[in-house]
ZALO-28273 format. One record per atom (N, C-alpha, C): residue in one letter; x negated, z negated, y. Coordinates in steps of 0.001 Angstrom, whole numbers, plus 524288, in hexadecimal, padded with zeros to 5 digits. Layout:
aXZY
...
***
This chain:
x642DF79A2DBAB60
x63EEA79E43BAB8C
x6400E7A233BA736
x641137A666BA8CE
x640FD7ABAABA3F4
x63D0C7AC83BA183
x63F6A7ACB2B9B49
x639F37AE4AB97DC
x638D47B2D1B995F
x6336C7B35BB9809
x630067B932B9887
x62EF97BB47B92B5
x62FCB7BFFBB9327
x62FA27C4ECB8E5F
x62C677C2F8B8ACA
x6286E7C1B3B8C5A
x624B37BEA5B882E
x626A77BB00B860F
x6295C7B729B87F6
x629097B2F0B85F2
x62DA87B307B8028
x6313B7B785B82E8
x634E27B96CB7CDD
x633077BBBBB78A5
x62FA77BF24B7BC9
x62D717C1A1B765F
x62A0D7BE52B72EF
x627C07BA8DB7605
x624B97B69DB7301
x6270B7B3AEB6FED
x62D767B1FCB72AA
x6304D7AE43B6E58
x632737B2FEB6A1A
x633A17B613B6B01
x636CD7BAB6B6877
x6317E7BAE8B62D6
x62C757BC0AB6404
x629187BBA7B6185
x6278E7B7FEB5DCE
x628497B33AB5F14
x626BC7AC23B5D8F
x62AE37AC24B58E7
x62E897AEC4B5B0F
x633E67AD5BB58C3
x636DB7B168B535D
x633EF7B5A7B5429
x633E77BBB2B5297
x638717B9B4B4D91
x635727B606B487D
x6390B7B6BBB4306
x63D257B33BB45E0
x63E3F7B061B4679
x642D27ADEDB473D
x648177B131B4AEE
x647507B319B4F39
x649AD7B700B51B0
x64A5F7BAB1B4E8F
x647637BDF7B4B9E
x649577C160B471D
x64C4C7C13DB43A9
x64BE17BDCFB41CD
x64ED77BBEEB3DAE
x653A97BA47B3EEF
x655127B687B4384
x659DE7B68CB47B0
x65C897BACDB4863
x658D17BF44B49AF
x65C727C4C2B4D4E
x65CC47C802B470F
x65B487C5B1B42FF
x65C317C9A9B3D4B
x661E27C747B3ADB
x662E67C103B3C12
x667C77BE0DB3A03
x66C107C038B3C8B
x66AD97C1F9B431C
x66EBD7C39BB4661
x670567C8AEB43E4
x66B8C7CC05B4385
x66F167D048B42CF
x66FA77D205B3D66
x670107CE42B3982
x673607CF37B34A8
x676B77CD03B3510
x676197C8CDB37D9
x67D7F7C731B3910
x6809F7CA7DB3B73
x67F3F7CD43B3DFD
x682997D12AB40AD
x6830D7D61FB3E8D
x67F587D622B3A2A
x67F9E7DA7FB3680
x6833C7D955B327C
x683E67D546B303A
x6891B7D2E8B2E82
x68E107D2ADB304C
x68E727D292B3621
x692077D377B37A5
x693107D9ECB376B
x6902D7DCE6B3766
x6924A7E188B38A5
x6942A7E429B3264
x692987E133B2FA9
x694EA7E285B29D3
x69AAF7E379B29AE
x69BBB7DD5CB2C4C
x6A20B7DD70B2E13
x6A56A7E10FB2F3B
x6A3447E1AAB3598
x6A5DC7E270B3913
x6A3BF7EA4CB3841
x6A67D7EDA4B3567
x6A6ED7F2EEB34B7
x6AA4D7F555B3A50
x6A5EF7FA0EB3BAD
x6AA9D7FC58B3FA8
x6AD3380036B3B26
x6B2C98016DB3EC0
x6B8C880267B3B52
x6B6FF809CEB39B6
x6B43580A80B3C15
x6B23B80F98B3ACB
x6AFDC810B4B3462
x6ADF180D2CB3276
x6ACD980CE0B2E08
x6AFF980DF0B2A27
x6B52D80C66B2B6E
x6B82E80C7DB2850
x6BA358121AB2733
x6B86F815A0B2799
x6BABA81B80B2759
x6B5ED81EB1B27A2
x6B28E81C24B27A2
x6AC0B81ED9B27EC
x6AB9281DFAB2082
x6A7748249AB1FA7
x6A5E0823B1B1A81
x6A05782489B1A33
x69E3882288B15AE
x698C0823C4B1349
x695AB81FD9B179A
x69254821AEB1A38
x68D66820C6B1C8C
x68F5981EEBB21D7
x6923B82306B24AE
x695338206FB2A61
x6972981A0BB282C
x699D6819DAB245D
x69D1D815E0B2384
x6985E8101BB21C1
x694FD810E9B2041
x690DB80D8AB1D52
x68E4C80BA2B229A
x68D1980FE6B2576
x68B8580FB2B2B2C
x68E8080BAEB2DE9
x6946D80CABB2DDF
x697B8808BCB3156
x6980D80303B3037
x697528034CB2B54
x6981C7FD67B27F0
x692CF7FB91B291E
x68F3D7FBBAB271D
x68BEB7F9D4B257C
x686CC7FCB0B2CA2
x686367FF44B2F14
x68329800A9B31B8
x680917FC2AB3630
x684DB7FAB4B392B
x683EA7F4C4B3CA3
x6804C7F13BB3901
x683027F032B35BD
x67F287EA7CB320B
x67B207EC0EB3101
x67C397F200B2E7C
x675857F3ECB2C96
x671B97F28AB326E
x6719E7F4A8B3739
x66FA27F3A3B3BB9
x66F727EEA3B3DF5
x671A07EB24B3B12
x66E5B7E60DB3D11
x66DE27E437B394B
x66E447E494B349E
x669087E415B3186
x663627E5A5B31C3
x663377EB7CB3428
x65EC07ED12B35D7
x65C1F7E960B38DF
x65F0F7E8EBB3E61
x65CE17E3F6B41E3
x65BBE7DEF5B40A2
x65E127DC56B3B99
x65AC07D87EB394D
x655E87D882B36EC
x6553A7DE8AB3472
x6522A7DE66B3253
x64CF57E086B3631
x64F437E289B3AE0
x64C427E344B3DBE
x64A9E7DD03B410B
x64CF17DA69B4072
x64B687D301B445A
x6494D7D186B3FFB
x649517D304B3B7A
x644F47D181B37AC
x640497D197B36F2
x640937D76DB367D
x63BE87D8B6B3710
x6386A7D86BB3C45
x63A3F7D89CB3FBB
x638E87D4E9B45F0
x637007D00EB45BD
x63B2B7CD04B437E
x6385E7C792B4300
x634147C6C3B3EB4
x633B17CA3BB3AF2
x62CC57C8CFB3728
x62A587CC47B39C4
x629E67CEE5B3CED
x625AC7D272B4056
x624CF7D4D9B3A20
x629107D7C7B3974
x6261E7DE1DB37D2
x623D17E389B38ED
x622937E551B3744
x620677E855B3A3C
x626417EBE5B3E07
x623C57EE81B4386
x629967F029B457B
x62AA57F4C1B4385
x628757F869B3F22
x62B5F7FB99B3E03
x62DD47FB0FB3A5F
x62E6D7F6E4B382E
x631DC7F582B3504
x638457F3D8B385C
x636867F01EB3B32
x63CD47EF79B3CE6
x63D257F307B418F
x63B057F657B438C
x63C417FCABB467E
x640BA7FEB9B4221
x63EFD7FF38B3FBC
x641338030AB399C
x647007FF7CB38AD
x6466B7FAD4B38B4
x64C3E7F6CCB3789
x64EC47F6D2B3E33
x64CC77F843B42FE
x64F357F87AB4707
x651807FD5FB47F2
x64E44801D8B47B9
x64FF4806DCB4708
x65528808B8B43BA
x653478066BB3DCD
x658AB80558B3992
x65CF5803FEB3BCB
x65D457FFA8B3EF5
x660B07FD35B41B8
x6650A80072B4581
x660CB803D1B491A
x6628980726B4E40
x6657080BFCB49F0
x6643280F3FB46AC
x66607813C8B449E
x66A9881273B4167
x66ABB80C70B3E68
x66CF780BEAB3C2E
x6739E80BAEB40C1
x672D28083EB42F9
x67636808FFB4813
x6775680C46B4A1B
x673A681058B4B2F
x675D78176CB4CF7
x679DD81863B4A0E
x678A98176DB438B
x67BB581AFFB3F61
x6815781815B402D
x68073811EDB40D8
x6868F81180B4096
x6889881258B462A
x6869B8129FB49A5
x68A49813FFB5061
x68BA681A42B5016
x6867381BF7B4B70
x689B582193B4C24
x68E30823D9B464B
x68E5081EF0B43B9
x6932281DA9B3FEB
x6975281DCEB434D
x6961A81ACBB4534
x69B2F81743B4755
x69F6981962B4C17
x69AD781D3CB4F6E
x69F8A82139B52B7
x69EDF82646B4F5C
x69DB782932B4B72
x69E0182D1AB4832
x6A2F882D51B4891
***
């Protein structure tokens, strides 16, 4: 039998800090990874483009942890609006780094 919409949002709900805190480990791990892994463009980029290339990916899922954070203690949502938003622009700046 297929769950019904309710019944996720209810576990999604029941469950809220633990899932948060899960989807905040994920994406600093993968924000760690992107420390690494530099696209090659960087390497000939200066000032701000270049800070952008290095460091822009990780900055953006850091945001998203801090946005499953603040999700999972039910803060208020304009707080993690503001850490999701951060997230989306911060990502503009480096996609529009990155084919510049």
């Amino acid at each position: 039998m297929p769950c019904s919409t309710g019944s996720v949002t209810s576990f999604v709900d029941k469950h809220r800090l633990p899932l948060g805190l899960a989807a905040a480990l994920g994406c600093l791990a993968v924000a760690g990874i992107w420390l690494r892994v530099v696209p090659a463009e960087a390497d000939d980029a200066e000032g701000v483009v270049a800070f952008i290339l290095r460091y822009g990916h990780s900055i953006v899922w850091m945001l998203f942890a801090a946005t499953a954070v603040l999700v999972a203690w039910r803060a208020p949502r304009r707080w993690w609006h503001v850490t999701a938003a951060g997230a989306g622009l911060t990502y503009g700046a480096f996609v529009a780094a990155l084919v510049a």
